[in-house]
C-alpha positions in Angstrom: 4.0 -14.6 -2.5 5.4 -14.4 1.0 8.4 -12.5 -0.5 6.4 -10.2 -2.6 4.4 -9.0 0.2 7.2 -8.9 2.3 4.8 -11.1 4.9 6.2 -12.8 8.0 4.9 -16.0 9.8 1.2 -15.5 10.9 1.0 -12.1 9.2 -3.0 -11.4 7.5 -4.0 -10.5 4.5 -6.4 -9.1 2.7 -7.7 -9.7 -0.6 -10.7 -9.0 -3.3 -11.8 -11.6 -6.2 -13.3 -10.2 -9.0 -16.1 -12.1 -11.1 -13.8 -12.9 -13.7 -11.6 -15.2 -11.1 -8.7 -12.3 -10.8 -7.5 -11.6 -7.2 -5.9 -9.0 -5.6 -3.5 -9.4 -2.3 -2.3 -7.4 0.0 -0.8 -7.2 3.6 -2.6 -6.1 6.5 -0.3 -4.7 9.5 -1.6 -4.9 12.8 -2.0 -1.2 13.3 -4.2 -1.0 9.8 -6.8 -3.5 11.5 -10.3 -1.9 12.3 -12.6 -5.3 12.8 -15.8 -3.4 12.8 -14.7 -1.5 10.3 -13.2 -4.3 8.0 -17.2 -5.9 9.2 -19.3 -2.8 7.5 -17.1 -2.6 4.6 -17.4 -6.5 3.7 -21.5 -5.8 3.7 -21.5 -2.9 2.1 -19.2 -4.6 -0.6 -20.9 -7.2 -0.8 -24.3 -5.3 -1.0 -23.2 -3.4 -4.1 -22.1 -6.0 -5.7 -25.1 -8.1 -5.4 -26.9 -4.7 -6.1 -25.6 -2.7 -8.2 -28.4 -1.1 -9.4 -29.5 0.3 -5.6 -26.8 2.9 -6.3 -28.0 6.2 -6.8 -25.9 9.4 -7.6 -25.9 12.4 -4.9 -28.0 14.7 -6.5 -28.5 18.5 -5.1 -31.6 18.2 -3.5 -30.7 14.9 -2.1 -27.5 16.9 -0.8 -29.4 20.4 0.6 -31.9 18.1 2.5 -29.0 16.0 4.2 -27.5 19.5 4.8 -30.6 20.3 6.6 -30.9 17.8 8.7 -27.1 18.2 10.2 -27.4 22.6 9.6 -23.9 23.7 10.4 -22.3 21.0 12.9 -19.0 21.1 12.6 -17.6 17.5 13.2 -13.4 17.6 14.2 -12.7 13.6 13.2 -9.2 13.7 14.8 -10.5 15.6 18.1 -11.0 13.2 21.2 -14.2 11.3 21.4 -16.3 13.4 24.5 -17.8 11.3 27.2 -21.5 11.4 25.8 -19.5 10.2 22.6 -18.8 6.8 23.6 
């Protein structure tokens, strides 16, 4: 497996088990590493698939009122974080 992933001595992984015992594997570089992120993601995984039935399509009303709660803020995701930001 070490090989396969082209993985090096104390490199991470990641991986996902499906109910029917399959796993999936992959590497995980350093710069790829977000621990809060990799945190929410785990819950909200694990959230859907303990609840599947919470999940609810984005229907257009559900859409204009989100639309006017934000009105027309325009968000730049790769412009620097401002001091109020942080």
């Amino acid at each position: 497996m070490r090989k396969q992933l082209k993985l090096g001595k104390g490199d991470r992984i990641r991986y996902c088990t499906e109910p029917t015992g399959r796993i999936y594997i992959e590497p995980v570089r350093a710069s790829e590493i977000d621990p809060a992120l990799v945190a929410f993601l785990d819950f909200i995984e694990a959230d859907i698939r303990g609840h599947p039935e919470r999940l609810q399509a984005l229907d257009g009303a559900r859409h204009d009122k989100l639309k006017a709660l934000v009105g027309d803020v325009e968000v730049d995701l790769d412009g620097p974080l401002l001091p109020d930001d942080e």
